[in-house]
VMD Tcl script that builds the backbone (N, CA, C; Angstrom):
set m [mol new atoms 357]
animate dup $m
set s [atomselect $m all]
$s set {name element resname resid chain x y z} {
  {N N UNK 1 A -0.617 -36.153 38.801}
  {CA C UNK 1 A 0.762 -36.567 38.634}
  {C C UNK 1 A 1.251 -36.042 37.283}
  {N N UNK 2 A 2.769 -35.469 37.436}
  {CA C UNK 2 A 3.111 -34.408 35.877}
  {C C UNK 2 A 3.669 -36.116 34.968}
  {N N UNK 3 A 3.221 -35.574 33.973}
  {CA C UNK 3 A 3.681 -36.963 33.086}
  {C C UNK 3 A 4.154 -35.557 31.818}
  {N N UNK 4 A 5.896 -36.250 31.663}
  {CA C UNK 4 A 6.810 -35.411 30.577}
  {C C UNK 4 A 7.180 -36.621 29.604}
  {N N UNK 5 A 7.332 -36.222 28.837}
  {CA C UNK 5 A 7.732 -36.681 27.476}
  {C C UNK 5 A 9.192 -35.976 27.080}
  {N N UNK 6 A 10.428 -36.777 26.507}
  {CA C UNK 6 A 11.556 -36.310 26.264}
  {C C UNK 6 A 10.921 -36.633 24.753}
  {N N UNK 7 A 11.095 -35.135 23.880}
  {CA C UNK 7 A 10.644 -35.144 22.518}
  {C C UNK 7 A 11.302 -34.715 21.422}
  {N N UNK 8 A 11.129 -35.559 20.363}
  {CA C UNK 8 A 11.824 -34.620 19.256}
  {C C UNK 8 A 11.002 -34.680 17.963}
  {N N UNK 9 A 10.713 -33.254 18.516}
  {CA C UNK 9 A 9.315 -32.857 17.164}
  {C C UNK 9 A 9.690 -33.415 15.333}
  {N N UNK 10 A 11.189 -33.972 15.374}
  {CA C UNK 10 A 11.440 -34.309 13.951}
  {C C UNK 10 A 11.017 -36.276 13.875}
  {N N UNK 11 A 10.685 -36.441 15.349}
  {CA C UNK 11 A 10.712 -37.848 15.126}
  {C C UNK 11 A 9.321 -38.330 15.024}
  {N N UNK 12 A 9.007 -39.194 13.852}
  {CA C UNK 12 A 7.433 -39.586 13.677}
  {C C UNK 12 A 6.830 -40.263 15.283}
  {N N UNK 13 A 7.745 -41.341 15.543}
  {CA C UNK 13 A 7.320 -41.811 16.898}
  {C C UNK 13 A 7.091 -41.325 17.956}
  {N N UNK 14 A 7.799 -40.096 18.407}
  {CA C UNK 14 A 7.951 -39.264 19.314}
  {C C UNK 14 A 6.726 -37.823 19.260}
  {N N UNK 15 A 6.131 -37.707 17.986}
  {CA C UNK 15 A 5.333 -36.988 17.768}
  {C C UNK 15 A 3.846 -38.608 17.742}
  {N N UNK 16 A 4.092 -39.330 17.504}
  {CA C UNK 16 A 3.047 -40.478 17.485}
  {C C UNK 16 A 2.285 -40.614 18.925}
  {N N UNK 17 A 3.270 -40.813 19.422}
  {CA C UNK 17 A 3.151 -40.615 21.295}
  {C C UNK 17 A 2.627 -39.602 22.067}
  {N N UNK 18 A 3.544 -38.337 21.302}
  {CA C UNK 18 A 2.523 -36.945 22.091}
  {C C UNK 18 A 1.106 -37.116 21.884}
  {N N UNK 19 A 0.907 -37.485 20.696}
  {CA C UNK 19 A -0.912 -37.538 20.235}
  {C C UNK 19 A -1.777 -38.473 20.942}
  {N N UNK 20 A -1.007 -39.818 21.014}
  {CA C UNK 20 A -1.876 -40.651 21.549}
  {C C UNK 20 A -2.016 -40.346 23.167}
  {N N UNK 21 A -0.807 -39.519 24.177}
  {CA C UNK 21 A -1.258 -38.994 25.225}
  {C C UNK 21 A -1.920 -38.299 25.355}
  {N N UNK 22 A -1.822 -37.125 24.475}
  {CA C UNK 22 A -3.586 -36.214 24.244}
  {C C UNK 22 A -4.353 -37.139 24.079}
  {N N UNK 23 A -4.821 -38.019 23.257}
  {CA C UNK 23 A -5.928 -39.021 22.680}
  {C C UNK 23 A -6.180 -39.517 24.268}
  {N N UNK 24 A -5.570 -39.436 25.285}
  {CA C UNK 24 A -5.986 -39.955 26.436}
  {C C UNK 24 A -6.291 -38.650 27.805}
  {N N UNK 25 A -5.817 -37.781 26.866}
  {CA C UNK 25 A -6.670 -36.623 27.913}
  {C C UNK 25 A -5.325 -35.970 28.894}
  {N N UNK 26 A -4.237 -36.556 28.352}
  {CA C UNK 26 A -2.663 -36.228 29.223}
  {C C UNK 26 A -2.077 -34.990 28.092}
  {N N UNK 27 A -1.744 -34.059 28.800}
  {CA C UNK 27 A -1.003 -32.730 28.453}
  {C C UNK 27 A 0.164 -33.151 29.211}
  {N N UNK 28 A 1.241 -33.281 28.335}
  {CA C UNK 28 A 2.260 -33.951 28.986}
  {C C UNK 28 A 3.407 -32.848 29.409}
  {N N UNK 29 A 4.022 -32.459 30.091}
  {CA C UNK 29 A 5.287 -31.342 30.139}
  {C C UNK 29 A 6.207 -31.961 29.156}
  {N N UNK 30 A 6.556 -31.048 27.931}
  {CA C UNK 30 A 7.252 -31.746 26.602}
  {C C UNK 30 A 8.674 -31.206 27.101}
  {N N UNK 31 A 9.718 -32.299 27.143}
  {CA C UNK 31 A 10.815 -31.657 27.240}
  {C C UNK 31 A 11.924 -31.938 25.910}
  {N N UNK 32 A 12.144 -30.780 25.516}
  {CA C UNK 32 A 12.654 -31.203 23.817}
  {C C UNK 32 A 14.208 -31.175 24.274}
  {N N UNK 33 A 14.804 -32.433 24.207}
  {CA C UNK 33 A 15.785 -33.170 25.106}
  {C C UNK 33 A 17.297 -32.833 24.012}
  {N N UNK 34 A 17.030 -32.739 23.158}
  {CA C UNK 34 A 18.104 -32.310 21.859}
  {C C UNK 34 A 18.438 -30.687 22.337}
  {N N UNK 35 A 18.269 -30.017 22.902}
  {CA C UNK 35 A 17.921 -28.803 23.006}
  {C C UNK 35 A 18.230 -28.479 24.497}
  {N N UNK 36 A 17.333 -29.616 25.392}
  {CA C UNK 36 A 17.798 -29.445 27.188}
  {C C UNK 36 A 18.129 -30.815 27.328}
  {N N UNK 37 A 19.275 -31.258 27.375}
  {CA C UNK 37 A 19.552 -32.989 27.720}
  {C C UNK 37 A 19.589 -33.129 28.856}
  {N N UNK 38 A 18.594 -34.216 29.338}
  {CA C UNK 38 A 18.949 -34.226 30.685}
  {C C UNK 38 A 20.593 -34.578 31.333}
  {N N UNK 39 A 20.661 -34.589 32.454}
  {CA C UNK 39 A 21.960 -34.837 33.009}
  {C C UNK 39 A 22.138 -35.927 33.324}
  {N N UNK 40 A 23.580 -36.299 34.145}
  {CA C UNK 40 A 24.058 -37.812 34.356}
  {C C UNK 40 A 22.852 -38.007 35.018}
  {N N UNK 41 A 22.218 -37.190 36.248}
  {CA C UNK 41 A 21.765 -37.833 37.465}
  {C C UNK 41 A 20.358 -38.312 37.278}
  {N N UNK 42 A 20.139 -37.708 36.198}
  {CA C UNK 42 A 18.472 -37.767 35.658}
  {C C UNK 42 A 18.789 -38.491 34.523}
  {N N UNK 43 A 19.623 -38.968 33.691}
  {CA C UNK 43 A 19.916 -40.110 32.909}
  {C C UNK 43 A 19.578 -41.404 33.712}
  {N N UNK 44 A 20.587 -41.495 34.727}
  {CA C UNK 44 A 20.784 -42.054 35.407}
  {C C UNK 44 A 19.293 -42.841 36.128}
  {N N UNK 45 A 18.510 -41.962 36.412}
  {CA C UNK 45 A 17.156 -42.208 37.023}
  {C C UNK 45 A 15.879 -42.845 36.046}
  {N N UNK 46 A 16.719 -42.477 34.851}
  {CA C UNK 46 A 15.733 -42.594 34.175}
  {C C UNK 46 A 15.856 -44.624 33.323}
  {N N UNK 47 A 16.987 -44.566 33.236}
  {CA C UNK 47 A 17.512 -45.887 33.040}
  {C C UNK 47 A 16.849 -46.448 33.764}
  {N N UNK 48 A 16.951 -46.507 35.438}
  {CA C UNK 48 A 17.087 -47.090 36.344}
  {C C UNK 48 A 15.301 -47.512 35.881}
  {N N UNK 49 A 14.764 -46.345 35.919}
  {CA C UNK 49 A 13.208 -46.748 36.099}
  {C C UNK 49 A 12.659 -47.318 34.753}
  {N N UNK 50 A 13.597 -47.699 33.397}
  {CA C UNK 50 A 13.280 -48.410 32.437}
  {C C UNK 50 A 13.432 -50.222 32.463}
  {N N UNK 51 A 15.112 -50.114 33.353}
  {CA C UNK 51 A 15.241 -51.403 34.038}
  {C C UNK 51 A 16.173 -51.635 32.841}
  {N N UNK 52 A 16.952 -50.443 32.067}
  {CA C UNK 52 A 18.310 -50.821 31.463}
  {C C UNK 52 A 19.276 -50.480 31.453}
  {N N UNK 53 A 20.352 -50.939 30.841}
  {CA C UNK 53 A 21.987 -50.591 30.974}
  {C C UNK 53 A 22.172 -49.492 30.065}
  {N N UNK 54 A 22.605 -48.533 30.025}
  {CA C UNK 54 A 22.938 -47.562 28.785}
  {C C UNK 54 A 23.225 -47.408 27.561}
  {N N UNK 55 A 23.863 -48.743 27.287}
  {CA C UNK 55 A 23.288 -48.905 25.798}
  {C C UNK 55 A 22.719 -49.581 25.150}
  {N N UNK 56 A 21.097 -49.819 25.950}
  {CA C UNK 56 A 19.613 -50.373 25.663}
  {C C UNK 56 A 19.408 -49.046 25.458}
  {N N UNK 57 A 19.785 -47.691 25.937}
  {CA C UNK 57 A 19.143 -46.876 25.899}
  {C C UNK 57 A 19.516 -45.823 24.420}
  {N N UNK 58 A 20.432 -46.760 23.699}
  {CA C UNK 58 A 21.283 -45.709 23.006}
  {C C UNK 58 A 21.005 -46.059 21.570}
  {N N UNK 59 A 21.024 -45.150 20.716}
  {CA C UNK 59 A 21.068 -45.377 19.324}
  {C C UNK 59 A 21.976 -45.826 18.458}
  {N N UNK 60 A 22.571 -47.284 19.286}
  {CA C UNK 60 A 23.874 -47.845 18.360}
  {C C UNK 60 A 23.874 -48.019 16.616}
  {N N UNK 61 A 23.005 -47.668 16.579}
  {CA C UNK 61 A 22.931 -47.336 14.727}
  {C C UNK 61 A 23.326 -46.176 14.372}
  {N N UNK 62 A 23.285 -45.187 15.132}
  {CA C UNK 62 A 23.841 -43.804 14.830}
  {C C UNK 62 A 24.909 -43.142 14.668}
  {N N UNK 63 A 25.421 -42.297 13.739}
  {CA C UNK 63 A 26.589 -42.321 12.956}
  {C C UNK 63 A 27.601 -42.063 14.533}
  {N N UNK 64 A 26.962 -41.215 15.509}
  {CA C UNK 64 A 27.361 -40.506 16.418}
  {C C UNK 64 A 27.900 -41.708 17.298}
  {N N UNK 65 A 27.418 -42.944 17.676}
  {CA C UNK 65 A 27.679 -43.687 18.483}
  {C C UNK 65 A 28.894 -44.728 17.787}
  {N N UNK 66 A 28.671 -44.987 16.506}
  {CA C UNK 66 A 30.317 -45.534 16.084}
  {C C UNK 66 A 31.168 -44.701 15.856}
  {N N UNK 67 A 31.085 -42.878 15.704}
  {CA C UNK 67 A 32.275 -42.392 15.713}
  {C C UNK 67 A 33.133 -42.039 17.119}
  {N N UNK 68 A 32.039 -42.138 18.140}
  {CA C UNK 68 A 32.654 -41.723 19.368}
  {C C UNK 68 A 33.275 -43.500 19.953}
  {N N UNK 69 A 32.949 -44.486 19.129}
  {CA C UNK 69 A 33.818 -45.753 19.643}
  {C C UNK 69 A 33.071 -46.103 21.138}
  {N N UNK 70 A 31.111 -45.776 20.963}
  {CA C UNK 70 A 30.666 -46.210 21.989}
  {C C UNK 70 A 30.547 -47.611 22.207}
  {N N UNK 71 A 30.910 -48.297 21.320}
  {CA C UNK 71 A 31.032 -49.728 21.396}
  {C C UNK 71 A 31.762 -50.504 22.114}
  {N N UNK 72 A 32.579 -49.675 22.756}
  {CA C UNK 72 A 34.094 -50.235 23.074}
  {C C UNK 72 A 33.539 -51.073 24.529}
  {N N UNK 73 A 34.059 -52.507 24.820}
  {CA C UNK 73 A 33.566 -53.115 25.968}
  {C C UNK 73 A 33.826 -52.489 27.108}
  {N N UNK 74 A 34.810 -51.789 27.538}
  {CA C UNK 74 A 35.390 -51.220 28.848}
  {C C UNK 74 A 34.733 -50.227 29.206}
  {N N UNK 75 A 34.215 -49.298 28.490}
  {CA C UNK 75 A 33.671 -48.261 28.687}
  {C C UNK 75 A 32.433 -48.572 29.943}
  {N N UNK 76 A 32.561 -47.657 30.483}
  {CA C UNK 76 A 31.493 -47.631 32.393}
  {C C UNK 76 A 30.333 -47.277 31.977}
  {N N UNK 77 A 29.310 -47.718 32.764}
  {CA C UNK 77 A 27.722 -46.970 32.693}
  {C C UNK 77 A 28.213 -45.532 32.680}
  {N N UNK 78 A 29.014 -44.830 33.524}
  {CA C UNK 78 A 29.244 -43.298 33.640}
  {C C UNK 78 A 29.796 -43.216 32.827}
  {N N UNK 79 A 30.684 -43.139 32.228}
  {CA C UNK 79 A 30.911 -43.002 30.652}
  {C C UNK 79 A 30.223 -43.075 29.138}
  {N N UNK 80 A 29.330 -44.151 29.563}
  {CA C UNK 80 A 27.652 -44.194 27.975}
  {C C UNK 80 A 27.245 -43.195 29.017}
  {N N UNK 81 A 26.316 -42.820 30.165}
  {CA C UNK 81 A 25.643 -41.909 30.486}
  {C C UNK 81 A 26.391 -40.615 30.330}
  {N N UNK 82 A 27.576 -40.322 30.447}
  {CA C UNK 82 A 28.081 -39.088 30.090}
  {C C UNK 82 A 28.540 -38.412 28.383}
  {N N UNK 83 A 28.403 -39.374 27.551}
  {CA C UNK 83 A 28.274 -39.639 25.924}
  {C C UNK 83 A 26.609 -39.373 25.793}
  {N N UNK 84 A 25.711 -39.912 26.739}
  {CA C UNK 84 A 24.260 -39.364 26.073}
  {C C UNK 84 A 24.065 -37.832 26.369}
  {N N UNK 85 A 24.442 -37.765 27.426}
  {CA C UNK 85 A 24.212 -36.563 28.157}
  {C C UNK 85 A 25.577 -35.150 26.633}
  {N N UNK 86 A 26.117 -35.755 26.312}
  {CA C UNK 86 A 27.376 -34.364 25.468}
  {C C UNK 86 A 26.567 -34.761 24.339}
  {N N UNK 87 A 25.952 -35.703 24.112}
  {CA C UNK 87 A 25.189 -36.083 22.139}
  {C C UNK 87 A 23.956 -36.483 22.684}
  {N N UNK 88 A 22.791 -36.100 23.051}
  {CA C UNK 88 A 21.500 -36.702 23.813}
  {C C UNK 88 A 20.870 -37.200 22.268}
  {N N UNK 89 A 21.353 -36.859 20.711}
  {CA C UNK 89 A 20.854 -37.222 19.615}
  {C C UNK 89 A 20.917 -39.217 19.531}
  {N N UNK 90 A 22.146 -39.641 20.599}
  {CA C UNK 90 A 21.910 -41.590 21.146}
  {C C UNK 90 A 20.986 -41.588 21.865}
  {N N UNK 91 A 20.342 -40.664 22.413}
  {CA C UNK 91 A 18.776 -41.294 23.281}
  {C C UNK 91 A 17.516 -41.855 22.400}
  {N N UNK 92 A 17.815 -43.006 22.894}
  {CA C UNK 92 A 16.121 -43.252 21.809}
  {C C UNK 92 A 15.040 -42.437 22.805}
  {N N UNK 93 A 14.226 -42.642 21.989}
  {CA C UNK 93 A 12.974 -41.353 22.023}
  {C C UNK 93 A 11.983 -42.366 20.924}
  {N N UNK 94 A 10.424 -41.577 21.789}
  {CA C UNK 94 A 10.665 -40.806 22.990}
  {C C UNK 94 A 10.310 -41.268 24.362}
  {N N UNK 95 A 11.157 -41.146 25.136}
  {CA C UNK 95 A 10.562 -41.348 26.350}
  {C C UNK 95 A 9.832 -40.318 27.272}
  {N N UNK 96 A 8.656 -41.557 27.876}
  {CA C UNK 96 A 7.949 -41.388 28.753}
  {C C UNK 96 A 8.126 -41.140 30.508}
  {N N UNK 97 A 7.967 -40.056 31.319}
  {CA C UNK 97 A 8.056 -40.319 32.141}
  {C C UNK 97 A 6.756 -40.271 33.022}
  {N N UNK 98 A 6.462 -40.854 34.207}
  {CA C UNK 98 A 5.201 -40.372 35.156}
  {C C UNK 98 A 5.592 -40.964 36.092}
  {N N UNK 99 A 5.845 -40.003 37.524}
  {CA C UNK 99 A 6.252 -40.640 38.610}
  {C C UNK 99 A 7.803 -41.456 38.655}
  {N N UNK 100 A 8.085 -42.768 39.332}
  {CA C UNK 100 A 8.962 -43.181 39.048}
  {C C UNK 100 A 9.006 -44.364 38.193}
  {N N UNK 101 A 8.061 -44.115 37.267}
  {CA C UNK 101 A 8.026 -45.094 35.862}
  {C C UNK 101 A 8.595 -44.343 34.871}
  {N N UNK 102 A 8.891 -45.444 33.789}
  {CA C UNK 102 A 9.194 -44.524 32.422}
  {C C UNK 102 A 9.281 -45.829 31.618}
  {N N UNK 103 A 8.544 -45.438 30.190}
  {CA C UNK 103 A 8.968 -46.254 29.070}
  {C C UNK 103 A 8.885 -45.518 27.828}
  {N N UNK 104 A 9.407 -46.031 26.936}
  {CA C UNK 104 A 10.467 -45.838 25.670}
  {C C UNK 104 A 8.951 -46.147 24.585}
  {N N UNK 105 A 8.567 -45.068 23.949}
  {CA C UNK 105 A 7.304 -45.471 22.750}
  {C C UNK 105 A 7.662 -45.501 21.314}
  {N N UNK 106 A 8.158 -46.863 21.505}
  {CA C UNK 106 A 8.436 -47.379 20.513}
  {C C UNK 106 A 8.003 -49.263 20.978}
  {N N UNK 107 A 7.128 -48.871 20.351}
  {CA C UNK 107 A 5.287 -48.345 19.565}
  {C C UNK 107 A 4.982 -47.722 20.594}
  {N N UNK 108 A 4.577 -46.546 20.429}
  {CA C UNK 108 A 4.005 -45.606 21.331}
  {C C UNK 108 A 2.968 -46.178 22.126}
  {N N UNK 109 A 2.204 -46.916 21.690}
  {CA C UNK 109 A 1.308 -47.566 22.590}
  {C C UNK 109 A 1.846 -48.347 24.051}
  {N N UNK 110 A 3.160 -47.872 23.991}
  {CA C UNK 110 A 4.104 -49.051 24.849}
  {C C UNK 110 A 3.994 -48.067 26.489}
  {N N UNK 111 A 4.137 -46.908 26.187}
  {CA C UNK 111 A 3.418 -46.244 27.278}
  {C C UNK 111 A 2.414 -46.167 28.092}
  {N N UNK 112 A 1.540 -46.272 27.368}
  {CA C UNK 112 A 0.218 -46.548 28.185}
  {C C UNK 112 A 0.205 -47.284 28.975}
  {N N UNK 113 A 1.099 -48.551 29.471}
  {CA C UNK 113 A 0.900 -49.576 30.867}
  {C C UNK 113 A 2.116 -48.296 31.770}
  {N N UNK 114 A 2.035 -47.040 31.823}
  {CA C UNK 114 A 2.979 -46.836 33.088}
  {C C UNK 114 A 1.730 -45.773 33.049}
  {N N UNK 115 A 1.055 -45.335 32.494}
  {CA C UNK 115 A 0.210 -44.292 32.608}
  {C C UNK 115 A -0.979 -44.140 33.541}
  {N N UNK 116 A -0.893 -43.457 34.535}
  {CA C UNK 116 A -2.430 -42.905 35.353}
  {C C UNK 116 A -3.322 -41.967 34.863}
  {N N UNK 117 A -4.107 -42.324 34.201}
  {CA C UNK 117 A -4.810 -41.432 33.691}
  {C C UNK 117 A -6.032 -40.854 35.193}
  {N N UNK 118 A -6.799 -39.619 34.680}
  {CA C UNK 118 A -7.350 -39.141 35.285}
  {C C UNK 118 A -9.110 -39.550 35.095}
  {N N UNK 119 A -9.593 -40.400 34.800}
  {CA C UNK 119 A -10.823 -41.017 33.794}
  {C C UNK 119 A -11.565 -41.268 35.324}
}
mol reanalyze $m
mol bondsrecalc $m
mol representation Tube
mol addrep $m
């Protein structure tokens, strides 16, 4: 089973995570998400399989998310998913995917309960 990682080689956690999936014998398909963001539909999927609303998924501390006024109550799931998808720099990271699981490693160790390893 392909297990990918959405990564950003500048983030300690996100590089914390790649290691500890090697440390478990997983070569993960790295997808450096700043660079290829995923889309609505794979946003979308990916939420779904975390079990949150879009902005659980978002970096409301980030300069990017109070200048675009992602705060605003009215605003639609398709609207935060189409704001991650034009600035993917609100995705927390990094996430995990395998199959139709996915979790967010932060603490990287937080991955390991969706993981099949090959042992």
């Amino acid at each position: 089973m392909t297990t990918r990682i959405l990564h950003n080689p500048r983030c300690s956690k996100s590089r914390a995570t790649l290691a500890l999936l090697r440390e478990h014998g997983i070569e993960p398909q790295i997808i450096p998400y700043l660079d290829t963001p995923p889309d609505a539909a794979e946003l979308s999927c990916i939420l779904d399989a975390l079990g949150l609303e879009p902005r659980e998924l978002m970096r409301t501390g980030d300069t990017v998310y109070a200048e675009l006024g992602l705060d605003d109550p009215s605003l639609t799931r398709d609207q935060l998913i189409a704001a991650m998808h034009a600035h993917p720099i609100l995705i927390q990271r990094p996430i995990v995917l395998q199959g139709k699981r996915a979790a967010i490693g932060r603490p990287p160790e937080a991955v390991l309960t969706i993981l099949q390893t090959r042992a």
